[in-house]
N, C-alpha and C positions, 0 to 999 in steps of 0.2 A: 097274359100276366097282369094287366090293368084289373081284369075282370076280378083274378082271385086280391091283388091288393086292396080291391073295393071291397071286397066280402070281410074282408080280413078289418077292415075300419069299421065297416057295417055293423059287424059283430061285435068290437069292443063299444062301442056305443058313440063312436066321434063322428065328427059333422062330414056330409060330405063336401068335395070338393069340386071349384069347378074343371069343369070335363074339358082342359086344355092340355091334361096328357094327350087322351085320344087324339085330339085335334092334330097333337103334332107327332102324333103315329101314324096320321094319314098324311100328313103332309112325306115323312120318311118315306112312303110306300109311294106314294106316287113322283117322289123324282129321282126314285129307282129303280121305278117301269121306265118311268121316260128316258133314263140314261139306257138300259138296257135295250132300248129303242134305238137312240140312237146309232150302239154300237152293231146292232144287227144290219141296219142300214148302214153302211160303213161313213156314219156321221166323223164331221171333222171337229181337230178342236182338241183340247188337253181333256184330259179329266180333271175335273175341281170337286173339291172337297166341302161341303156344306155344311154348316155349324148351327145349332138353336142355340141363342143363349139367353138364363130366365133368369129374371132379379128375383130368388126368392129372399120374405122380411124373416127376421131375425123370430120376431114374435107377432101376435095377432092383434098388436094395438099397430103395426103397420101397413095391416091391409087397408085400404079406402076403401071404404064399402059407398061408399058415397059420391065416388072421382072415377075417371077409366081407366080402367087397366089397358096398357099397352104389350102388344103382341106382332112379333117382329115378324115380317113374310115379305119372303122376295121371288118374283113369278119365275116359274122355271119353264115354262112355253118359250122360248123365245128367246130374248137378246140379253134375258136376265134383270131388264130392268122393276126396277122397284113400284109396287104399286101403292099407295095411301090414298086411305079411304076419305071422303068427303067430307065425315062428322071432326068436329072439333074438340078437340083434347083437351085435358087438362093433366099438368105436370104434376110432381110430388114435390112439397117446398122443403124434405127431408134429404141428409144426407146421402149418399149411393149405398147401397149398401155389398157385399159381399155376392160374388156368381160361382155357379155352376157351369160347367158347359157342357155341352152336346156334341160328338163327335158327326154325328149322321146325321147331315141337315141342311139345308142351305139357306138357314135362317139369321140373319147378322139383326144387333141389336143395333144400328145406325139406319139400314134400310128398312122403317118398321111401318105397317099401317092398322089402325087403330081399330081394335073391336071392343064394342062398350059389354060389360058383362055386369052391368048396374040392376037390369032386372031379369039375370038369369034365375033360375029355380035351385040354380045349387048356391049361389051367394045367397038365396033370403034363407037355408036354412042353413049357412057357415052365421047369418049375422043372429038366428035365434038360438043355437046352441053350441057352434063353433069359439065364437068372440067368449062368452061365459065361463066356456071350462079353460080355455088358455089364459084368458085374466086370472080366473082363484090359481091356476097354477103358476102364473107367471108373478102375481102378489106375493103369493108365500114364498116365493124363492126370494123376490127384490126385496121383503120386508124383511127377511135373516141377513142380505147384505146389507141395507139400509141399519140397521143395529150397532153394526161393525164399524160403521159411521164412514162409508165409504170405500173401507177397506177388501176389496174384492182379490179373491185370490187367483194365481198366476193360472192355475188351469181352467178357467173360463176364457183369460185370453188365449192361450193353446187353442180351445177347441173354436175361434173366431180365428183362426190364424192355418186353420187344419181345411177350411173352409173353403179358401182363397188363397195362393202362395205369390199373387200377382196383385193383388190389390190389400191395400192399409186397415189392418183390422179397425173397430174401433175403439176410442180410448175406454179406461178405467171412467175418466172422469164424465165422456156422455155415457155411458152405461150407466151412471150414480144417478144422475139428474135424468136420464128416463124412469128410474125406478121412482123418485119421487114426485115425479109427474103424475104416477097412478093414483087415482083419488080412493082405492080399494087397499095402498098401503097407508100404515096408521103410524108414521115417523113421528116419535118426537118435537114438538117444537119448544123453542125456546119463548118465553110468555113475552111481549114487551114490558116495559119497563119506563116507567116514568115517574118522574120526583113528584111526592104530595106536594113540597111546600119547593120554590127554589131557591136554590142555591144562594143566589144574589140578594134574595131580600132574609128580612128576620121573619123567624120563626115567631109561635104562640109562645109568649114567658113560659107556660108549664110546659110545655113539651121541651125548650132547653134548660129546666130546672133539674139540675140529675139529683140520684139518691147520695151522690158523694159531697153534695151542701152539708148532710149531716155532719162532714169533720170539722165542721166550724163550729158546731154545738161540741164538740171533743175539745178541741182546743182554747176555747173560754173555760168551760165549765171544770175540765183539770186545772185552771189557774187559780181557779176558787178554794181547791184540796189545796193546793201547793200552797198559798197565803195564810189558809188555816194552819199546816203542818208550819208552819217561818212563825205565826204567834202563840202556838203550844208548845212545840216542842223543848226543852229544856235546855238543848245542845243550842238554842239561836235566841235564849233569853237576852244576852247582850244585844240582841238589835233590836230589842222593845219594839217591835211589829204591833200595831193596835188592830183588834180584830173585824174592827170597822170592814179593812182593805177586803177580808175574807167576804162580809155581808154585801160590802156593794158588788165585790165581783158575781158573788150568788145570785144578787137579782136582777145584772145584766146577763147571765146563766138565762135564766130563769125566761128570761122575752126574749132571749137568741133561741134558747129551745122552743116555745112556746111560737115561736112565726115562721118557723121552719117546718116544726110540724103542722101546724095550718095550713101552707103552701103546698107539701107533698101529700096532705090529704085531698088537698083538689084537686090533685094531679091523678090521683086515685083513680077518684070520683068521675071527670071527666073524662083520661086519658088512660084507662085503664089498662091497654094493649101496650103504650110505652112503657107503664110498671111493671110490666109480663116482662115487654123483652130486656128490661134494664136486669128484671132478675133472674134471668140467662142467659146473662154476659158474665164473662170468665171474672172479672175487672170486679162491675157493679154488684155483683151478689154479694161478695163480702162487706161491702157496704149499709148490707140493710140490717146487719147486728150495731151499726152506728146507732140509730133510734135509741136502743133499749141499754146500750153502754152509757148513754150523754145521759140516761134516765139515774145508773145506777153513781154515777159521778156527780150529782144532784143530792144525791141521798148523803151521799161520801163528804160531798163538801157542805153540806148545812150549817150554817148561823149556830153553833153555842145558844145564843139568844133568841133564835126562832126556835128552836127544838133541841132539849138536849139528848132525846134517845127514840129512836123510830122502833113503831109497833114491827112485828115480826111479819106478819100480814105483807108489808111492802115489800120483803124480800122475796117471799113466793109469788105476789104479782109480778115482778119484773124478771122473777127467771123463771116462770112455765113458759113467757113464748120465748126465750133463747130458749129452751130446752128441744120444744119444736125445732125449733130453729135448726138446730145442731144437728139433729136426727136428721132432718132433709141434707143436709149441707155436705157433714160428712157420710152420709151413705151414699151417697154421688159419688163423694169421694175414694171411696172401696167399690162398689159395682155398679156406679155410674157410663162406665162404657165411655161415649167423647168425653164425660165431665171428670172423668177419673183424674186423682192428682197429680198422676205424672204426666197427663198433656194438659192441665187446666193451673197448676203451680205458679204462684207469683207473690213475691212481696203484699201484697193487698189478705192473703190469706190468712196473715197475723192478727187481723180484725177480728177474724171467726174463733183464734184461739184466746184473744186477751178479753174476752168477753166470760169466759171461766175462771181466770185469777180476782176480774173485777168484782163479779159476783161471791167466790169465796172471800174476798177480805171484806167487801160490806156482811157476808152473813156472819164472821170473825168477830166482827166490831159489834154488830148486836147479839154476840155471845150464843149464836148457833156453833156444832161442831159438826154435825155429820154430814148434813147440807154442804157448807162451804167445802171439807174433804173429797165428797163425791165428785165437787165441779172441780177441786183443784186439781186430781185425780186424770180427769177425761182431759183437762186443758197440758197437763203434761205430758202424756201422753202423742198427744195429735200434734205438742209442739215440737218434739222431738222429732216425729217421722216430717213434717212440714220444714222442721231447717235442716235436715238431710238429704230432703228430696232440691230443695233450694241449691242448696251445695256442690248435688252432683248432678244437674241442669246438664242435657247434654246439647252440643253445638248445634244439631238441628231442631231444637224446641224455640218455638216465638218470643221472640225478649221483646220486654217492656218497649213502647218507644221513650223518647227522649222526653218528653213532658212529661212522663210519669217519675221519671227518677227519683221525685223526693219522696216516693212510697218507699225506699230501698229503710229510708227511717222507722220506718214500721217493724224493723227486725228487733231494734233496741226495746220496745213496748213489752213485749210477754215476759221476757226473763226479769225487768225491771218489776213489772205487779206481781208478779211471781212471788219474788223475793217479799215484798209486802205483804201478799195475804199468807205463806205460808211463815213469817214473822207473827202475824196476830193468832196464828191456829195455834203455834207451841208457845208464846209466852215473849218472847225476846230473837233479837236477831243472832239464832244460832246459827252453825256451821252450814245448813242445807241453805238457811238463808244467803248467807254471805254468798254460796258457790251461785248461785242464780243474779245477785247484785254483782258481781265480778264479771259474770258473763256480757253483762247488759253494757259496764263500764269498755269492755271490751271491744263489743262491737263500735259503743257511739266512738270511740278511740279512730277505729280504724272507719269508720261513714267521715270521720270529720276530717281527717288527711286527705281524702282526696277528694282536692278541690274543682278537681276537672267535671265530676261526674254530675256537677249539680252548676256549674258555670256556664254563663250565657243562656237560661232557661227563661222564656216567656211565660211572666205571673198567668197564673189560671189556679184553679180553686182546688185540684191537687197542692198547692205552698200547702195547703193546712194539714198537711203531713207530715211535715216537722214539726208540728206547732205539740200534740199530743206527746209522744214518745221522750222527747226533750224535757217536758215536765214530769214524767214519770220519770224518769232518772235521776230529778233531782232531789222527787220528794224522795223515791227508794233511800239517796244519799243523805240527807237529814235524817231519816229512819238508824240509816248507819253509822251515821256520827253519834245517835242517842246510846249505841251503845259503845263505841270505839271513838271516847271524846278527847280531840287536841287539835294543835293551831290547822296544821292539815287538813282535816276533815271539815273542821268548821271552815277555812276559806274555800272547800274542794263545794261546799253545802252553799255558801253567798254565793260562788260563781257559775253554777250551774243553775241558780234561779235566776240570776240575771240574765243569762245568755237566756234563757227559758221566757222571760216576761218580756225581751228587748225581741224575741223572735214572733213573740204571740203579737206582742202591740203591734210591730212594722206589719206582720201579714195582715192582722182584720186592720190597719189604715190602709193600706192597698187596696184590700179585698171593697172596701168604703167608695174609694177612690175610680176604682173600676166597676162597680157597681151602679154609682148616682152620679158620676161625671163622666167618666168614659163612656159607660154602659156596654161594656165587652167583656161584663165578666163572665157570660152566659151566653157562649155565644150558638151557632145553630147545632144540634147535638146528632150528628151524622151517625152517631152509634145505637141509634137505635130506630131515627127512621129516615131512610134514604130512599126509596123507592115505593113503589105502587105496582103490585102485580094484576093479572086478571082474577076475577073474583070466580070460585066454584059455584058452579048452579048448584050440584046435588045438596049443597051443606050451606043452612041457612045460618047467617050469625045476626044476634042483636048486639050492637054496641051497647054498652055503657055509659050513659049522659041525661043530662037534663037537657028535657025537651026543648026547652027556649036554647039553648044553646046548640045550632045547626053547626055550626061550624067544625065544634068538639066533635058531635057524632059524625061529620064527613072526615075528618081525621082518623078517629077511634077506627071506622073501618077501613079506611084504608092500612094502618097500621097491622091490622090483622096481614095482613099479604106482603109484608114488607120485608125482606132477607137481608141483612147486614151485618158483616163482619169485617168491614172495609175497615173502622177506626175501634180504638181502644181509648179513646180519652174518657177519664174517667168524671 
């Protein structure tokens, strides 16, 4: 039977094995002469029962081709004692594993003596083609458990349990960790991970310079409109407002814009890969129509006396890249996939819409019409579907954290310029107008009630989110006093500039104060780079930077490998 099982392996093409069946098929045959011997000779004595028993391994990474195999034999001449051989052994520093036994034999694995089968003829050809096909087959199998991430299913332990009813299978958990012990499977690993810059000390100023400094250019350079709107308008003649207030606000505009964009041009320049991730972050993208908003509230709020009427020219510079802009922004937002607006939705996303009202009432004012319509058009539109998706926010989407709260201001902005540009398109604040300045009235009504939701907040350069939307509501309201003029309206018009300018001033003194005295106003910007992964051979990158500057370009790349969604500050 040996003989046809050997033809039977020979033929499929598997390795052979060593010849220790035979072995203990002669061992059977001869102390079953010898008992039949004894019994003819009317030998005395019980009859005993003889057992073989082999540790066979599980798989072919636990044969020792290397160490001695041990083979148990106990002399049956005689008195039965046990015989062991001279040469010296070596044990297996592996678990026991699972037996077979042998009924016909007088073979005990306790009484064993050692035959080395290190340089038999059928181990050196189990180690050149036996070991090879049991590895690819024993890898592909542990590399589809290893997938599962450990999860191996119940009938593998069955057939370890089918094996032995006497002895402890083995666990789930050493089957997992032999499988990745095999250097032939190709498990996942997790990359290390370590911080470019740390934690404890301060970052490069540009890299904690985020794109949401722009709302400080928002929040000056709206105070410049609003000063203007207090000494033109006719409804606030009785506070002889001199125009003065409007110019010098313009030309503190003017070097708040102007060093702001300097700084996030360097930031560009040197730190290129921070600009990437800040502009695919949920938070900081809507931020980067801040730039090109601060440009067209610059335009809006101009000096009388420096200029009384901008070339047409200006309007088309500042709204082709919002127009880009948009395109990218919201097609994300329709078949963007993660970035789509119902998992990417946040108060910050009224940036990307008040950036089409502001554009339509500057091109209003310099007596374009089909331009400003088309932008006012798309900006109602995307506001409409943006504060109903806000609205019906469902309990398990990502809320804001707590230092963002004062973005929730940011709702009061669009329906406020709304009402504005679509006032300058028809002529007067008629009824569509009103319906969009009531809305606005509405909201800041109910932001301002509740005082909880903005109480106990730690200044950071989100404050300058109130500072924008508060002035727009006022000047909206001035707007609407010129046409619905009495005591009401005019004190409703002086005290919402007030609150507006007593809110602007307090934040940029702070913002001053934590900037050149504290120096915390900037502080390490975790949201965009926390960590350092290993770098791909196959894919070569150049950073971005000026040569002299080593420093920038060892950030710059690491920056490329750096995965962060831990924080949201903006």
């Amino acid at each position: 039977m040996e003989n046809n099982v050997y033809r039977e392996t020979e033929g499929h093409g598997f390795p052979k094995v060593p010849s220790l069946v035979p072995h203990i098929s002669n061992v059977k045959k001869s102390s079953s002469f010898k008992e039949s011997e004894k019994k003819v000779a009317g030998g005395q004595g019980d009859e005993q029962e003889h057992s073989v028993s082999i540790n066979m391994p599980l798989n072919c990474e636990d044969v020792q081709l290397h160490g001695t195999a041990r083979v148990s034999e106990t002399d049956l001449s005689g008195n039965g004692a046990p015989i062991f051989s001279s040469e010296s052994t070596t044990t297996y520093s592996k678990p026991p594993l699972p037996s077979q036994s042998m009924p016909n034999g007088s073979v005990q694995p306790e009484e064993a003596s050692s035959v080395n089968f290190t340089n038999h003829e059928s181990l050196k050809s189990l180690n050149d083609n036996g070991t090879n096909f049991c590895k690819t087959w024993y890898s592909k199998l542990e590399a589809k458990l290893s997938i599962l991430r450990g999860r191996v299913h119940s009938q593998s332990v069955e057939e370890d349990n089918s094996l032995s009813n006497t002895k402890k299978p083995l666990p789930v958990d050493f089957l997992f960790v032999k499988a990745s012990e095999d250097p032939q499977i190709q498990t996942p690993k997790k990359c290390p991970e370590e911080m470019v810059h740390p934690q404890d000390k301060q970052w490069p100023f540009l890299l904690r310079f985020p794109i949401s400094s722009f709302g400080i250019c928002l929040g000056v350079s709206s105070q410049a409109i609003l000063w203007k709107a207090l000494a033109t308008s006719p409804s606030t003649e009785f506070l002889h407002i001199t125009p003065k207030i409007n110019f010098v606000l313009w030309l503190i505009s003017v070097a708040v814009v102007a060093t702001i964009f300097a700084i996030y041009l360097f930031k560009i320049i040197l730190y290129f890969e921070a600009v990437r991730r800040e502009f695919h972050h949920a938070v900081r993208v809507n931020f980067f129509f801040a730039p090109w908003i601060s440009l067209l509230f610059l335009a809006l709020g101009v000096p009388s006396s420096f200029a009384k009427e901008l070339h047409h020219a200006v309007w088309y510079i500042l709204m082709i890249p919002l127009f880009f802009l948009m395109l990218k922004i919201y097609g994300q937002w329709m078949f963007g996939g993660k970035r789509m607006l119902s998992k990417v939705a946040n108060p910050t996303n009224m940036l990307a819409i008040v950036g089409n009202f502001v554009g339509a009432l500057l091109g209003a004012s310099m007596g374009l019409r089909e331009g400003p319509i088309f932008f006012f058009t798309i900006g109602l539109t995307h506001y409409m579907v943006i504060f109903v998706t806000l609205a019906q926010m469902l309990p398990t989407n990502k809320t804001l954290i707590r230092d963002l709260h004062p973005v929730f201001f940011l709702l009061v902005a669009p329906p406020s310029v709304a009402a504005l540009a679509l006032a300058k398109i028809q002529g007067s604040f008629h009824l569509e107008s009103r319906i969009f300045y009531f809305t606005s009235m509405f909201l800041y009504l109910t932001l301002a009630v509740r005082v909880n939701l903005f109480r106990g907040l730690k200044f950071s350069i989100s404050w300058w989110a109130y500072t924008f939307p508060v002035t727009a509501a006022a000047i909206a309201t001035i707007n609407y006093t010129n046409q619905v003029t009495n005591v009401v309206t005019q004190a409703l018009s002086v005290m919402l500039s007030l609150i507006s300018t007593f809110i602007v001033t307090t934040v940029f003194v702070s913002t001053i104060v934590h900037a050149f005295v504290l120096r915390d106003l900037f502080p390490n910007d975790l949201a965009i780079a926390t960590s350092e992964r290993k770098r791909k051979t196959h894919k070569k990158r150049f950073p971005l930077g000026l040569g002299s500057h080593g420093h920038a370009k060892k950030t710059e790349s690491y920056l490329k490998f750096v995965n962060s969604d831990k924080n949201d500050l903006v």
